[in-house]
Backbone as numpy.savetxt, mean C-alpha at the origin, in Angstrom:
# Nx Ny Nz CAx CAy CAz Cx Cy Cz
-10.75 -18.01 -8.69 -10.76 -17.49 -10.06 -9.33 -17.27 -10.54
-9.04 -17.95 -11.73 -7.52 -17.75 -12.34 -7.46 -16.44 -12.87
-6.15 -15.38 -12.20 -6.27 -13.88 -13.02 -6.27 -13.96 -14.28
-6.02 -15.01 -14.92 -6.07 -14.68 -16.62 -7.80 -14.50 -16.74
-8.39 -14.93 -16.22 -10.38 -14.57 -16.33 -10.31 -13.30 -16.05
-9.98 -13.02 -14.82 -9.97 -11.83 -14.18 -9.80 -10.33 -15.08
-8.13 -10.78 -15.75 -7.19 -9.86 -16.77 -8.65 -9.76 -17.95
-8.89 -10.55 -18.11 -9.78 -10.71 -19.77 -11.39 -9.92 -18.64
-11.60 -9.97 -18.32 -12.97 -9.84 -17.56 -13.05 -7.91 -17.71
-11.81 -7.43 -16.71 -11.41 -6.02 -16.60 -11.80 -5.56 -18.05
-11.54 -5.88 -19.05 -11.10 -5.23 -20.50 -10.32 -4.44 -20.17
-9.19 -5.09 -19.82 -7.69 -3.77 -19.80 -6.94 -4.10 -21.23
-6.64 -2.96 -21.79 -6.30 -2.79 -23.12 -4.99 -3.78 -22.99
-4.56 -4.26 -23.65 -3.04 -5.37 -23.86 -2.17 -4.49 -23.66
-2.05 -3.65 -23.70 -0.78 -2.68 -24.07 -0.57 -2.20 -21.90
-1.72 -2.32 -21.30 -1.78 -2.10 -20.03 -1.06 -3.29 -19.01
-1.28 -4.57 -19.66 -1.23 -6.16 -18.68 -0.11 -6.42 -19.61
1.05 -6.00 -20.97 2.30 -6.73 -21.71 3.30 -6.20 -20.90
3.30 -5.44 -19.58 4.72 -5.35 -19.43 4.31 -5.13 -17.71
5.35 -6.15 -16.69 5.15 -6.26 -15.69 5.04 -4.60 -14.58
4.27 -4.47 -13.72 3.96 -3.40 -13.05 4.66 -2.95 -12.08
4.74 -2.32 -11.21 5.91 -1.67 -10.74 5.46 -1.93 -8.82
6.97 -2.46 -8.36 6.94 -3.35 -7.13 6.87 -2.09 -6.33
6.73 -2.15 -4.91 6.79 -1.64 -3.57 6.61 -1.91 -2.85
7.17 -1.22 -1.57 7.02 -1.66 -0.02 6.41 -0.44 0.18
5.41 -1.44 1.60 5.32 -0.01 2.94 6.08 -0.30 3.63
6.46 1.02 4.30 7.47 1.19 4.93 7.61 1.87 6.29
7.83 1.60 7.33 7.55 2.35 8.71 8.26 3.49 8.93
8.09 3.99 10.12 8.95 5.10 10.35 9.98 4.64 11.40
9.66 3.88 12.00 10.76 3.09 13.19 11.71 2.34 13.05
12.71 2.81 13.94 13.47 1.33 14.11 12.99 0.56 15.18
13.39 -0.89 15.56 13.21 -1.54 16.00 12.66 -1.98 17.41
13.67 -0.69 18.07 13.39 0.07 19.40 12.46 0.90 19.53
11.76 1.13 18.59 10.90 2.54 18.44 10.94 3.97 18.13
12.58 3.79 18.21 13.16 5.42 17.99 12.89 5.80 16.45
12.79 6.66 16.10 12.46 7.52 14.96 13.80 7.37 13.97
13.32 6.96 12.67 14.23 7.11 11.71 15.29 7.82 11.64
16.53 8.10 10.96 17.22 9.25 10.63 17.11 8.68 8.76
17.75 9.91 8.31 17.90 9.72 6.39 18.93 8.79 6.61
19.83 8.62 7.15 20.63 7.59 6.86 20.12 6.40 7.27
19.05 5.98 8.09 18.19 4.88 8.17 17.63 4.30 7.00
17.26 5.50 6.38 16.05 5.25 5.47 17.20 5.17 3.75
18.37 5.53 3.85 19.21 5.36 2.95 19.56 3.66 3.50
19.89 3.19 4.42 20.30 1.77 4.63 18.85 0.84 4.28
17.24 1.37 4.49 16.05 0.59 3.89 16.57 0.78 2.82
16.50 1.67 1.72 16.50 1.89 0.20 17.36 1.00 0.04
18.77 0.43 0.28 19.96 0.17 -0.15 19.40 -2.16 -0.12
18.90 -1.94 0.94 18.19 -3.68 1.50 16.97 -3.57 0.31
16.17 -3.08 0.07 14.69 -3.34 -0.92 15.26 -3.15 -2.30
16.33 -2.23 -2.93 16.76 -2.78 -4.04 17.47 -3.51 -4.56
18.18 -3.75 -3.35 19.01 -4.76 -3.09 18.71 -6.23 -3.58
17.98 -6.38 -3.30 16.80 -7.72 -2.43 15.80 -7.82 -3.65
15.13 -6.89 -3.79 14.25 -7.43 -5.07 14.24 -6.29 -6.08
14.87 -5.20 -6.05 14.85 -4.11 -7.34 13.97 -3.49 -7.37
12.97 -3.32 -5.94 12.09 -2.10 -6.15 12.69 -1.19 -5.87
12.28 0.25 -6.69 12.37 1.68 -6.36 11.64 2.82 -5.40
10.10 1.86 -5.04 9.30 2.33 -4.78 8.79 2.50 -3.25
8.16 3.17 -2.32 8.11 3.13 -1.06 6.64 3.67 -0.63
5.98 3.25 0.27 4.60 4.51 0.42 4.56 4.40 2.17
4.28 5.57 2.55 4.75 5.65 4.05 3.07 6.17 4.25
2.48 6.71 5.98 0.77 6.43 6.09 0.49 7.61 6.60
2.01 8.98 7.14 1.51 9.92 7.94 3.03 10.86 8.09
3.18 11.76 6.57 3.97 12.48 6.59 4.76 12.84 7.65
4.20 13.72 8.63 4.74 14.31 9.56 5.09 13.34 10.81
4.52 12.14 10.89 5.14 11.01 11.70 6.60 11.03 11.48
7.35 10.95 13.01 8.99 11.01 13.01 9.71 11.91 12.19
8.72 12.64 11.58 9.71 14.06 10.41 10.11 12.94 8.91
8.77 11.77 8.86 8.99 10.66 7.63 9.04 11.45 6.56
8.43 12.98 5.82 8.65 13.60 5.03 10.25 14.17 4.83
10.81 14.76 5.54 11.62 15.73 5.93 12.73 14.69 5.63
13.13 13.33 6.36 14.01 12.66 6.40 14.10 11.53 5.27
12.60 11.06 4.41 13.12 10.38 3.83 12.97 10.72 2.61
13.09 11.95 2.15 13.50 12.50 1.10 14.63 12.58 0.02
15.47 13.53 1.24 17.08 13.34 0.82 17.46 11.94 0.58
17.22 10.84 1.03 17.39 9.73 0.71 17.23 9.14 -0.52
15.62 9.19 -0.58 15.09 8.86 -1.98 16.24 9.56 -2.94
16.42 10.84 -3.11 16.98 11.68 -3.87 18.49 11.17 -3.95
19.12 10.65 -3.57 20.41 9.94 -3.27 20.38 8.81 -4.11
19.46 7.79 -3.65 18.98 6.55 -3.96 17.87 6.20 -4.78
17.64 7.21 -5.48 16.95 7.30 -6.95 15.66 6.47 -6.61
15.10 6.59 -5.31 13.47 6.33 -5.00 12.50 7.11 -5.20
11.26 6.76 -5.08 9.69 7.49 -5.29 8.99 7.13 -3.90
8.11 8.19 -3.84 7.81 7.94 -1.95 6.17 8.85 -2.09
5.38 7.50 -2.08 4.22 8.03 -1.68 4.16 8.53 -0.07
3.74 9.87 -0.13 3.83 10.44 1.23 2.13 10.20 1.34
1.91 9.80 3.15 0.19 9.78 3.40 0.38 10.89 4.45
-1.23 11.33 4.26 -2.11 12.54 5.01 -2.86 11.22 5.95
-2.70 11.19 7.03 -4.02 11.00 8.27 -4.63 11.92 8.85
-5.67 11.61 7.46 -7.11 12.49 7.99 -8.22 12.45 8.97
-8.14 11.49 9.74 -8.86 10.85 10.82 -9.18 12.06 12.07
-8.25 12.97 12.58 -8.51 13.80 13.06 -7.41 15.37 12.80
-8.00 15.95 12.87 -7.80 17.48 11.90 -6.00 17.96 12.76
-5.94 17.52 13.96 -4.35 17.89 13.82 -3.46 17.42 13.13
-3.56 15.90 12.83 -2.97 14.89 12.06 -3.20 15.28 10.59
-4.23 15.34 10.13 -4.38 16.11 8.84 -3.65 17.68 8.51
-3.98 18.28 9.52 -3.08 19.82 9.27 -1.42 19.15 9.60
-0.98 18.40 9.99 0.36 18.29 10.63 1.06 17.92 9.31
0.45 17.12 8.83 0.73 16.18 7.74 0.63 16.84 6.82
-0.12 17.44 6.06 0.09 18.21 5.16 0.71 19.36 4.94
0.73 20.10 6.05 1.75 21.20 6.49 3.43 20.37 5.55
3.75 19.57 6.71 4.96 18.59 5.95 5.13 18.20 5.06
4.18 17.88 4.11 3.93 17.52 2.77 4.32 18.99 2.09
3.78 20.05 1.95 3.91 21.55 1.59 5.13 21.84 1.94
5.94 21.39 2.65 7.49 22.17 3.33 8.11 21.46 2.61
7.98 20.34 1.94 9.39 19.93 1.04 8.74 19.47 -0.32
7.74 20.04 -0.76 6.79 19.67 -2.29 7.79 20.12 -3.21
8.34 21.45 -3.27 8.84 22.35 -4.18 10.28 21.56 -4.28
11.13 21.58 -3.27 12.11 20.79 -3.26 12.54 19.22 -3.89
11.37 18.20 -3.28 11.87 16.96 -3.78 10.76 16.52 -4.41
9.58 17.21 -5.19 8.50 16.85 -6.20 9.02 15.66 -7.10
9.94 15.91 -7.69 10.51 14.35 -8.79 10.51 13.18 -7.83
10.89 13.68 -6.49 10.60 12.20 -5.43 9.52 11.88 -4.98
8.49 12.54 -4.94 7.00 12.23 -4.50 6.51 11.80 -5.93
5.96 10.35 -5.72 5.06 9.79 -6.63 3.51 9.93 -6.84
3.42 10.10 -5.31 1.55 10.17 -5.06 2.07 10.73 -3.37
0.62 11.60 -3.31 0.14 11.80 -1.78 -1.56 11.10 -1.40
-1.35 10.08 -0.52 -2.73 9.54 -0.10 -3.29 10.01 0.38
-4.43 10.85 0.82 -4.98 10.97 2.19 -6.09 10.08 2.56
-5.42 9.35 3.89 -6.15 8.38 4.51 -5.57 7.18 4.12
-5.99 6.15 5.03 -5.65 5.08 4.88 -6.81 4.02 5.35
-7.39 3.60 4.64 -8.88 2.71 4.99 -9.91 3.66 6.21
-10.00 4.59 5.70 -10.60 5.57 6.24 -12.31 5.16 6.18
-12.39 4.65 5.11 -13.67 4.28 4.78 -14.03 2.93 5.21
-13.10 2.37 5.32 -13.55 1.09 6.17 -13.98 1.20 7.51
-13.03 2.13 7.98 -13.13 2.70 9.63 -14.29 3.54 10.04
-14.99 3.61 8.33 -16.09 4.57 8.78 -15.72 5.76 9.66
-14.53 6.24 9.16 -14.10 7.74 9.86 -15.18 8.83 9.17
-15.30 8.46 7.89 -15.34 9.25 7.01 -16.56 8.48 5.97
-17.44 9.53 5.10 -18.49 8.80 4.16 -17.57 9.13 3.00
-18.00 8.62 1.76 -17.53 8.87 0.39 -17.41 10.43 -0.16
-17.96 11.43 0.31 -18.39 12.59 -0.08 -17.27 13.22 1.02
-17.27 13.18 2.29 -16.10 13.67 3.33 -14.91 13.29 2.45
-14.63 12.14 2.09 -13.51 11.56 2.15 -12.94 12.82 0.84
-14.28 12.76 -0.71 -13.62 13.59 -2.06 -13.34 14.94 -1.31
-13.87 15.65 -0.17 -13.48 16.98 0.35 -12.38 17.33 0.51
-11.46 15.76 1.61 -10.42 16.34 2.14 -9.20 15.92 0.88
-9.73 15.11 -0.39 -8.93 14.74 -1.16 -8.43 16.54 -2.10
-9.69 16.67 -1.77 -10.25 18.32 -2.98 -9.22 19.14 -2.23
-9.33 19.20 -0.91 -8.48 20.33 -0.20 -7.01 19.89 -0.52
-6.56 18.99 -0.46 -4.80 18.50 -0.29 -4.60 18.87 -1.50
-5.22 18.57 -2.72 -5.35 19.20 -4.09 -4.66 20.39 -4.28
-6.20 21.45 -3.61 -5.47 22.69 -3.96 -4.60 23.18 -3.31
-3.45 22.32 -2.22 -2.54 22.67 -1.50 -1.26 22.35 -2.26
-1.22 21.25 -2.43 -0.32 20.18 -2.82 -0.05 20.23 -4.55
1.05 21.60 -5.05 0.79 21.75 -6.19 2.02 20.73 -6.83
2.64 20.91 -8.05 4.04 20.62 -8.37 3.53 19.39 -9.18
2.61 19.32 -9.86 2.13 18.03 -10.36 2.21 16.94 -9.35
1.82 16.99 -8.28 1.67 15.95 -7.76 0.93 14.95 -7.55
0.37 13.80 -7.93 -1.08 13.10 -7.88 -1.48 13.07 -6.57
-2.72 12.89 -6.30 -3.28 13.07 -5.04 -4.33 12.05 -5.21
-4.56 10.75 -4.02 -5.72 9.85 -4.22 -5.92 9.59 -2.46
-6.02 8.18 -2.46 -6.07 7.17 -1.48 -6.10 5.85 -1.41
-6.20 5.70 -0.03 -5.93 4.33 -0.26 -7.04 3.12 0.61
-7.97 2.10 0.22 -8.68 1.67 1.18 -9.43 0.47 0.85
-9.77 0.00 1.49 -10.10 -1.92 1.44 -10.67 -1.89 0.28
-10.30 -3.16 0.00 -11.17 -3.89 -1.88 -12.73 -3.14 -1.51
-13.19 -3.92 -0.59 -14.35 -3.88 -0.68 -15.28 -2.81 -0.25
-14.82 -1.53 0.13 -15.38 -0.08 0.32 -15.28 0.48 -1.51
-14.24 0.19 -2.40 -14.72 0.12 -3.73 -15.78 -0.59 -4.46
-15.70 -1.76 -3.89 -16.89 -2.87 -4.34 -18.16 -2.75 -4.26
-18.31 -2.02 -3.04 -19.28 -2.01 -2.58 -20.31 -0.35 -2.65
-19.38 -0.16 -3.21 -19.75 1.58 -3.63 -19.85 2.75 -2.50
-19.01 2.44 -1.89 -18.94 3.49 -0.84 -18.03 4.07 -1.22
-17.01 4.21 -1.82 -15.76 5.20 -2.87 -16.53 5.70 -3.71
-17.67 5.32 -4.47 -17.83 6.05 -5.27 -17.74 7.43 -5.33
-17.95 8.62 -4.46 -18.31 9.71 -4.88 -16.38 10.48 -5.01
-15.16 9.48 -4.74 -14.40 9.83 -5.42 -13.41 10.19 -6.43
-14.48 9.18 -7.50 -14.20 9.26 -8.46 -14.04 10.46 -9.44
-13.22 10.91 -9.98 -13.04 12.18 -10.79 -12.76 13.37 -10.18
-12.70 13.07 -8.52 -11.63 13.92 -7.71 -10.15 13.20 -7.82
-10.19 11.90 -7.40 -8.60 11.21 -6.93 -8.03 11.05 -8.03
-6.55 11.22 -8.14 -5.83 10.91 -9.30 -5.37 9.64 -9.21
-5.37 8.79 -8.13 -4.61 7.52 -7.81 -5.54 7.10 -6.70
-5.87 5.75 -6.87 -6.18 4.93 -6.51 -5.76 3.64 -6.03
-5.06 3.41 -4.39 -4.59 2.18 -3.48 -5.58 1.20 -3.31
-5.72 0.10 -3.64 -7.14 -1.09 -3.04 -6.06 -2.03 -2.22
-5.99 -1.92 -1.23 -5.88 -3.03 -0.03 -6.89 -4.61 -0.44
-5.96 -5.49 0.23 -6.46 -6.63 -0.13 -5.26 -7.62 0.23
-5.80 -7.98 1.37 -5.37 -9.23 2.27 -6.03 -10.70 2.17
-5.90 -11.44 1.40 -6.37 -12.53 1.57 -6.48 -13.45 2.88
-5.29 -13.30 4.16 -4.99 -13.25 5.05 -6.10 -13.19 5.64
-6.49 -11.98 6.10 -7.81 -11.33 6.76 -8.57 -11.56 6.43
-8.98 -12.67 5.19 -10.07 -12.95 5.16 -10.10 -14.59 5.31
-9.53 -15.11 6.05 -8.99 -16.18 6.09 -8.90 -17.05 5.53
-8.25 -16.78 3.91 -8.27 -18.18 3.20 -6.50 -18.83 3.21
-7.22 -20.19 3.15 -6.15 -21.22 3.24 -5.17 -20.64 2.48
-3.61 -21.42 2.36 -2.76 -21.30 1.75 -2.84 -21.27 0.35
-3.85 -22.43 -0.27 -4.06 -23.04 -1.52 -4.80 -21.92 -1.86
-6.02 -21.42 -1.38 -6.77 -20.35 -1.96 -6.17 -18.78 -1.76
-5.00 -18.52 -1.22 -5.30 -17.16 -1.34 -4.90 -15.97 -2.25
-3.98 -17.31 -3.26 -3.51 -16.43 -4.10 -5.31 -16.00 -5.24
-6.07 -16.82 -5.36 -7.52 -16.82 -5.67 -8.22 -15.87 -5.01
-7.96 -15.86 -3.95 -9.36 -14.87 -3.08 -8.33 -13.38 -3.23
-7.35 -13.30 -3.38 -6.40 -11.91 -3.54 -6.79 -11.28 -4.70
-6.61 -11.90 -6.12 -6.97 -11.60 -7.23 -8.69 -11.33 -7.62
-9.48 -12.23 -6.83 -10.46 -12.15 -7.09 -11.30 -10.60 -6.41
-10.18 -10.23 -5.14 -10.77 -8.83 -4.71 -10.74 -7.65 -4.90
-9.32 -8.10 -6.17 -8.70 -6.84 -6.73 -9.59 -6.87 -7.84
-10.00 -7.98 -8.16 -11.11 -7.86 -9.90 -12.31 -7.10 -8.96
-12.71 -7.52 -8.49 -13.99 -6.87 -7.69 -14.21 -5.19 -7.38
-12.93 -5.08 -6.78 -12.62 -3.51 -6.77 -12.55 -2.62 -8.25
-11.71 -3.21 -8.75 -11.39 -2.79 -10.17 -12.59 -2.90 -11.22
-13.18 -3.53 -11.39 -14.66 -3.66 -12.09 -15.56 -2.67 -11.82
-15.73 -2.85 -10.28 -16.63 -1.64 -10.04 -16.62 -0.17 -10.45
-15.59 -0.09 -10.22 -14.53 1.37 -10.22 -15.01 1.53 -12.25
-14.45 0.96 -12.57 -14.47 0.65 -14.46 -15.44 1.07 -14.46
-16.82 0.45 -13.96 -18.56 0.56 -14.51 -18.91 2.15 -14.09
-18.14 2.58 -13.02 -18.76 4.09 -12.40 -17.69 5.13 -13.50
-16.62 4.56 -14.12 -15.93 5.92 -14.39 -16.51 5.90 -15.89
-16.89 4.39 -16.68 -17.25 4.63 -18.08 -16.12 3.75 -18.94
-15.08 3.08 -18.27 -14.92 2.10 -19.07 -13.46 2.22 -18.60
-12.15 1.24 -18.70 -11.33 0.65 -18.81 -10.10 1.85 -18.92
-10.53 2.44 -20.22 -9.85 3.97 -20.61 -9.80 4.89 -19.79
-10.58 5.22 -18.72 -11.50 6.38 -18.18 -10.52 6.19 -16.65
-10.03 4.79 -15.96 -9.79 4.31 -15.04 -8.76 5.93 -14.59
-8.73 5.54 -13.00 -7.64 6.41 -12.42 -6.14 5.64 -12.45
-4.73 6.46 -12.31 -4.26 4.80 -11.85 -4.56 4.50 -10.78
-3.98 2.85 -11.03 -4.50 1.87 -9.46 -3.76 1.23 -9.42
-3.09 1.27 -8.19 -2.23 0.26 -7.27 -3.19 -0.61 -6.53
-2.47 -1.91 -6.02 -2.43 -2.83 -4.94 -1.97 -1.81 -4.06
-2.78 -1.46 -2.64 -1.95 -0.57 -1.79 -1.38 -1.10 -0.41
-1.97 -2.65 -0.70 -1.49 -3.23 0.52 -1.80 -4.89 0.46
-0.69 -5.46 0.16 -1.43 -7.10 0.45 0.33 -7.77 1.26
0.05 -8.88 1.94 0.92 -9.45 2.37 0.67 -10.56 3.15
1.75 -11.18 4.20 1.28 -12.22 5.05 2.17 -12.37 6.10
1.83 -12.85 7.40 2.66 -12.86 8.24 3.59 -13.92 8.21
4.89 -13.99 9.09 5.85 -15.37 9.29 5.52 -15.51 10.32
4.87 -14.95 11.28 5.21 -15.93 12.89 4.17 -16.73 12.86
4.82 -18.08 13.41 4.27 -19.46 13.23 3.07 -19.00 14.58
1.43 -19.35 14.15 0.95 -19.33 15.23 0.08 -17.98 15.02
0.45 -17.32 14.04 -0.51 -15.83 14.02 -1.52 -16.37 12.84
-2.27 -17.03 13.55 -3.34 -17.76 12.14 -4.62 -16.87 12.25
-5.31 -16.76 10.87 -6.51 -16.09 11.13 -7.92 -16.99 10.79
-8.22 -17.78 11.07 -8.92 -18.39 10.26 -8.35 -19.80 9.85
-8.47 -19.88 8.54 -7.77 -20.98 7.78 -6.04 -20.36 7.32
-6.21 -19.42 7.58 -4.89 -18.41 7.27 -3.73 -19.00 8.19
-2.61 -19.30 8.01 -1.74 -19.45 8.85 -0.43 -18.93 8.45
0.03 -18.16 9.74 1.30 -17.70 9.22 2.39 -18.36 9.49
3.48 -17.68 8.62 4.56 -18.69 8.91 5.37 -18.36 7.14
7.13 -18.45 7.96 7.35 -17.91 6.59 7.40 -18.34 5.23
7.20 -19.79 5.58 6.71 -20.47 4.08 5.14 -20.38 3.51
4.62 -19.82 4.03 2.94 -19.62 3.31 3.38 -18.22 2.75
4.10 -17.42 3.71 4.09 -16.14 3.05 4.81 -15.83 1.91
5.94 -16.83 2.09 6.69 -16.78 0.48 5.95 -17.35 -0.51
5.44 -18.38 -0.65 3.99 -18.85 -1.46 3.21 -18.26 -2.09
2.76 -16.94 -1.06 1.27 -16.42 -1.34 2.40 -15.03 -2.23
3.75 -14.92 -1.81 4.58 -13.24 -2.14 4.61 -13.68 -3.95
5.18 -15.50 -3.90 5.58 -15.72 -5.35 3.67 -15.76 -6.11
3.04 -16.30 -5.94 2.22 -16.96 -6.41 0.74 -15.73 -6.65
1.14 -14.86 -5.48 -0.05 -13.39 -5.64 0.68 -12.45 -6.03
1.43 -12.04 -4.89 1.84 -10.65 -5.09 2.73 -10.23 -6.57
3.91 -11.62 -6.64 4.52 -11.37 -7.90 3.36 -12.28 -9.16
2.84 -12.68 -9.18 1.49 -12.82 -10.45 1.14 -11.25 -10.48
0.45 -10.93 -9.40 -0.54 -9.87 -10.22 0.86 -8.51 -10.74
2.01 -8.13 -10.26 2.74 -7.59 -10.97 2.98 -8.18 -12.56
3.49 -9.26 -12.60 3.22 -10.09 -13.86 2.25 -9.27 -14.43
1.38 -9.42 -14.37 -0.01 -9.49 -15.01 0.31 -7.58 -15.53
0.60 -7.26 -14.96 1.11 -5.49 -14.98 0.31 -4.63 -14.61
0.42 -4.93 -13.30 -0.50 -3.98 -12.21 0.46 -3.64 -10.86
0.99 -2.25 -10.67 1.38 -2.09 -10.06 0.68 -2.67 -8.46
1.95 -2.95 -7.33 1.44 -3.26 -5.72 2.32 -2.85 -5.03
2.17 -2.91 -4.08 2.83 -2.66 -3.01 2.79 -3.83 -1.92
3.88 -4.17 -1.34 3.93 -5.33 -0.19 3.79 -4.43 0.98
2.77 -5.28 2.39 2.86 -4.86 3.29 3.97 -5.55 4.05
4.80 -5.98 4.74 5.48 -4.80 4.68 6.62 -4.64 4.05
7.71 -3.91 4.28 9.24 -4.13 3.72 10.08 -4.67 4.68
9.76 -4.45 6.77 10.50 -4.76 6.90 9.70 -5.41 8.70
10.02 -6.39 9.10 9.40 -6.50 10.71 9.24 -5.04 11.31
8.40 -5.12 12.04 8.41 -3.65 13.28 8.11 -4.09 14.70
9.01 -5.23 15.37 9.27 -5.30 16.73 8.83 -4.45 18.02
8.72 -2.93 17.27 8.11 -1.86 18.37 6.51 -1.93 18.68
5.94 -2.77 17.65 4.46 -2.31 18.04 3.84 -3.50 18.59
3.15 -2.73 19.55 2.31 -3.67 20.74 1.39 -4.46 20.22
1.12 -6.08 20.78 0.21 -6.86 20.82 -1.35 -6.10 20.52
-2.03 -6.66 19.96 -3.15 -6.55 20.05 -4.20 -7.74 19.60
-5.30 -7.04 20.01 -6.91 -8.61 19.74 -7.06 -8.57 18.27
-7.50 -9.57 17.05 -7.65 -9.73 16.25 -9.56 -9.58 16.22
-10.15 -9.86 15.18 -11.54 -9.79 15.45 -12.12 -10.98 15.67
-11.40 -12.06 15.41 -11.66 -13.33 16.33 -11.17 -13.54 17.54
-10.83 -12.82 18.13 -10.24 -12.69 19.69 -9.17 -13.72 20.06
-8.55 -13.57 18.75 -6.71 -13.94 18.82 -5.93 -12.87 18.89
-4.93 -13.31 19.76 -3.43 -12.07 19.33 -3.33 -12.04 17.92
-3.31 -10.65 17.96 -3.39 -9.80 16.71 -1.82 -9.57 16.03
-0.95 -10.10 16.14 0.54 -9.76 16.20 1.14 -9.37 15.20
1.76 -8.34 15.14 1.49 -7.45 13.61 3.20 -7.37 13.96
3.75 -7.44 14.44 5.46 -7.30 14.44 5.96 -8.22 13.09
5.53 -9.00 12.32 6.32 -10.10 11.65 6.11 -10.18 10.17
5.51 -9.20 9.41 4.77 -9.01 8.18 5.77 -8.50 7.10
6.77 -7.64 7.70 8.09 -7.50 7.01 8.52 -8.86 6.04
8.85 -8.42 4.41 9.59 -9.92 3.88 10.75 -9.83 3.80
11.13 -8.63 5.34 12.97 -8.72 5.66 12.62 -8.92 7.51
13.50 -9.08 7.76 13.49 -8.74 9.29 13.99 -7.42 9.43
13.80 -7.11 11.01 14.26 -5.74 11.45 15.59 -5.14 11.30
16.46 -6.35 11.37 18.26 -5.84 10.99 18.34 -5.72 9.24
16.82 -6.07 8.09 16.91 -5.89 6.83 17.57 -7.07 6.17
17.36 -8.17 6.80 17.50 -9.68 6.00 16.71 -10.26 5.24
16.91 -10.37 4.62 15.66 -11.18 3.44 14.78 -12.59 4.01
13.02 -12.94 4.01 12.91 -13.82 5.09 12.93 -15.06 3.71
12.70 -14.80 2.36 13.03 -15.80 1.29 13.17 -14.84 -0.12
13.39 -15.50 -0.95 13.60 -14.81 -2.38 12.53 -13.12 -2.71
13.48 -12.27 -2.60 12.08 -10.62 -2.89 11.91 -10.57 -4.41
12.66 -11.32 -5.26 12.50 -11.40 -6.73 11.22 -11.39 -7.37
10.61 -10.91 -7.99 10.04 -11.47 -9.48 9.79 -11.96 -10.40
């Protein structure tokens, strides 16, 4: 499906899709070795991603991971960034840890927090039902004051499919994940099957809130593709020329189109271990960065 169907399909007012949407990375907490960030780490990321393609923007998955609140603050604040901080709500220390951290620097660097997520495909993981999930959104709420938006973030198709529903008119922001990758379409199709999952998500969402107007905002909260030659999923193959392909042809279209996203990732993460895919391939998640680990560009980050 060509997003111009898609754009016209949504009924998003013109004044929403005339001016391109606003870029981002996720962003880890590691370096390369595994050791834990410092702010001056996370001042040398900021300095490579605006560098490189002129985003401002960053969303990290678990506040209190490596002190990611605490440290990449001052940074942002230096380097004139916005930093979605995430709550992992999956189990209640991680949730209290995380939000605790979130609350210790709210008052302080609020102009630098854009959004707080809690969770991250929580609902895919079936951690959590639609009704759990608006609870722990309700609680971070009344914690998390300073105008801060408060949503989540989680696969196209847990929106699609109406299992988000019951958070509607709790969340202020809304992440839809959407990997074309993972669902293994070819090179040729995935800028098609990307767009077509974000219309899917986004439609649904429209029909439950009452129309177009009514919407929460909504980011892309996660789409991307791997470079290592050989991490294929399907018809999916990685490698860093599909991924520059699918970065120009999806990721920068649907900004075009003026819908904020986010790229997974901003940068390789070398530290994290092998794992099985659900076709019982190596799962190899080190190479998704569209920099490498020393923060090199793997082709054009432009728009």
């Amino acid at each position: 499906m060509r997003f111009a169907a898609v754009a016209a399909a949504l009924s998003v007012a013109p004044a929403v899709v005339s001016a391109a949407g606003q870029m981002g990375y996720a962003l880890g907490t590691k370096e390369a070795d595994g050791s834990c960030k410092t702010t001056q780490d996370y001042k040398d990321d900021f300095d490579a991603i605006s560098g490189g393609s002129g985003a401002k923007i960053v969303r990290g998955y678990a506040a209190s991971d490596c002190d990611f609140a605490k440290n990449i603050l001052p940074a942002a604040k230096e380097k004139g960034f916005k930093v979605f901080l995430g709550i992992w709500p999956d189990v209640e220390e991680s949730f209290n840890n995380d939000l605790d951290a979130i609350k210790e620097v709210a008052g302080t660097y609020a102009d630098q927090i854009y959004a707080v997520t809690v969770g991250s495909e929580t609902l895919y993981r079936k951690n959590f039902t639609g009704s759990e999930l608006k609870d722990k959104i309700s609680t971070v709420k009344s914690e998390v004051k300073h105008g801060i938006k408060v949503g989540t973030a989680d696969s196209w198709n847990k929106y699609a499919d109406g299992t988000a529903d019951p958070i509607y008119g709790t969340a202020d922001i809304i992440l839809i994940n959407a990997f074309a990758f993972w669902q293994g379409a070819s090179g040729d199709n995935a800028t098609s099957v990307y767009f077509d999952d974000m219309y899917q998500a986004i439609k649904h969402i429209e029909g439950k809130v009452g129309g177009a107007d009514k919407l929460p905002e909504i980011w892309n909260g996660e789409t991307g593709w791997p470079t290592a030659v050989g991490t294929d999923y399907g018809a999916a193959e990685g490698g860093t020329e599909n991924a520059a392909n699918f970065y120009k042809s999806g990721f920068c279209a649907l900004i075009d189109w003026g819908y904020n996203a986010f790229y997974f990732e901003a940068f390789d993460e070398p530290w994290k271990p092998a794992s099985i895919g659900d076709n019982g391939k190596a799962a190899d998640e080190t190479t998704w960065g569209a920099m490498t680990a020393d923060r090199k560009a793997k082709f054009s980050l432009k728009c």
